[in-house]
C-alpha positions in Angstrom: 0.0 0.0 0.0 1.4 3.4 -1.2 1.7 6.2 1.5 -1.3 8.0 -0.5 -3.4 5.3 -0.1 -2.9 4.3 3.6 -3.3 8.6 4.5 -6.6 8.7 2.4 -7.5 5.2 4.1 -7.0 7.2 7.4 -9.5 10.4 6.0 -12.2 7.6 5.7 -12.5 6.9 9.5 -14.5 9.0 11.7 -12.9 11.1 14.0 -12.4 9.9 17.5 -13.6 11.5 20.8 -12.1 13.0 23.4 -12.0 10.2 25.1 -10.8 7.7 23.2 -8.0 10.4 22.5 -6.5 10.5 26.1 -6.7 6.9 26.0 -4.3 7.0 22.5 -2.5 10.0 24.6 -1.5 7.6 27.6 -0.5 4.7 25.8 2.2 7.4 23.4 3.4 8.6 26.9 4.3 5.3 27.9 6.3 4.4 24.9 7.7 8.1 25.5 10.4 7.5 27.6 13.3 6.1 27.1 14.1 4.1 29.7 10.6 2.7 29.1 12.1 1.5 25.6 15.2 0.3 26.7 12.9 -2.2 29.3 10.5 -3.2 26.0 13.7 -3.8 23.4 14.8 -6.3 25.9 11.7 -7.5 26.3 11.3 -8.4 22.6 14.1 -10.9 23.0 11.9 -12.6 25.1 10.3 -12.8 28.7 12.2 -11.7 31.7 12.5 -11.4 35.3 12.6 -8.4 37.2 16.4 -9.0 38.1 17.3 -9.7 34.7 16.1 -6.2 33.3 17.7 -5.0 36.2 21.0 -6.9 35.1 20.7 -5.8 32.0 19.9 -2.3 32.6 22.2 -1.8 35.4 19.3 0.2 37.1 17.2 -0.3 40.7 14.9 -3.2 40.8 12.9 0.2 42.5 13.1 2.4 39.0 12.4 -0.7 36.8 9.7 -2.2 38.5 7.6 1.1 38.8 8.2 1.3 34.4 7.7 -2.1 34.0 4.3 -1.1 36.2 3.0 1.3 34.1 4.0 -0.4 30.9 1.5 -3.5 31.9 -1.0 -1.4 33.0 -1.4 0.4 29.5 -1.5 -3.1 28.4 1.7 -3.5 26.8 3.3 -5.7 28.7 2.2 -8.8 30.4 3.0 -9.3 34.1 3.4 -13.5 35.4 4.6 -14.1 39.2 6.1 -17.5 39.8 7.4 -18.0 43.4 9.4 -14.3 44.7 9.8 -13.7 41.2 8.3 -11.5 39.0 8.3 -11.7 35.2 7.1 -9.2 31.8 6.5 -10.0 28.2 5.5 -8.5 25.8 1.3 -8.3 25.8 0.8 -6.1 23.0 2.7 -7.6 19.9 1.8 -4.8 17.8 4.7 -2.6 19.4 6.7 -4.6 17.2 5.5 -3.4 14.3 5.5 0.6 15.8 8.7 0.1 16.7 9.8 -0.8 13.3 8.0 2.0 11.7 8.7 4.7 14.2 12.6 3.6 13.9 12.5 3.3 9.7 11.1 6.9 9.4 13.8 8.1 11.9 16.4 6.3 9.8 15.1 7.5 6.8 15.1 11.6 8.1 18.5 11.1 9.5 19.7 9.3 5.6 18.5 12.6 4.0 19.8 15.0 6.5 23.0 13.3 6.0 23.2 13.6 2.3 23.4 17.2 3.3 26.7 17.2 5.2 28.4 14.8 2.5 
């Protein structure tokens, strides 16, 4: 699908409400932040404990744990506690692909900018 056809495919739909807009808002300032991020990249590798992330991150078990919170409840990540452990996955697998697109547009700026400086 062409760029023209996916923005006129986005004309057709009726606008949303207020509402539903704060609830688009809160789930864009959840991917907003980016130690929020670094916690989901690892997270596409595959589900992890709390410690691990921690490990991983080199961060508090305190900082990570209140991200990791608000990630799961926007429903992106899902939360599974086995034992004293806590562990996330990924919940809402469509991050993938707004990952992918966020990241290709950024890379695709940054290749023009660049043509500028040589």
């Amino acid at each position: 699908m062409s760029r023209k056809s996916s923005a006129r495919k986005g004309k057709d739909k009726a606008p949303l409400s207020r509402e539903a807009l704060e609830i688009v808002a809160a789930r864009f300032r959840a991917m907003g932040d980016a130690t929020r991020l670094e916690l989901i990249q690892h997270l596409m590798e595959g589900e992890k404990s709390v410690q691990e992330l921690c490990s991983l991150t080199e961060m508090s078990q305190a900082n990570i744990s209140k991200h990791l919170s608000l990630l799961s409840d926007q429903g992106i990540l899902n939360r599974r506690k086995q034992g004293l452990f806590v562990y996330y996955s990924v919940a809402d697998m469509t991050i993938y692909q707004l990952c992918d697109l966020v990241c290709g547009s950024l890379s695709e700026r940054f290749a023009r900018v660049q043509q500028h400086f040589g």
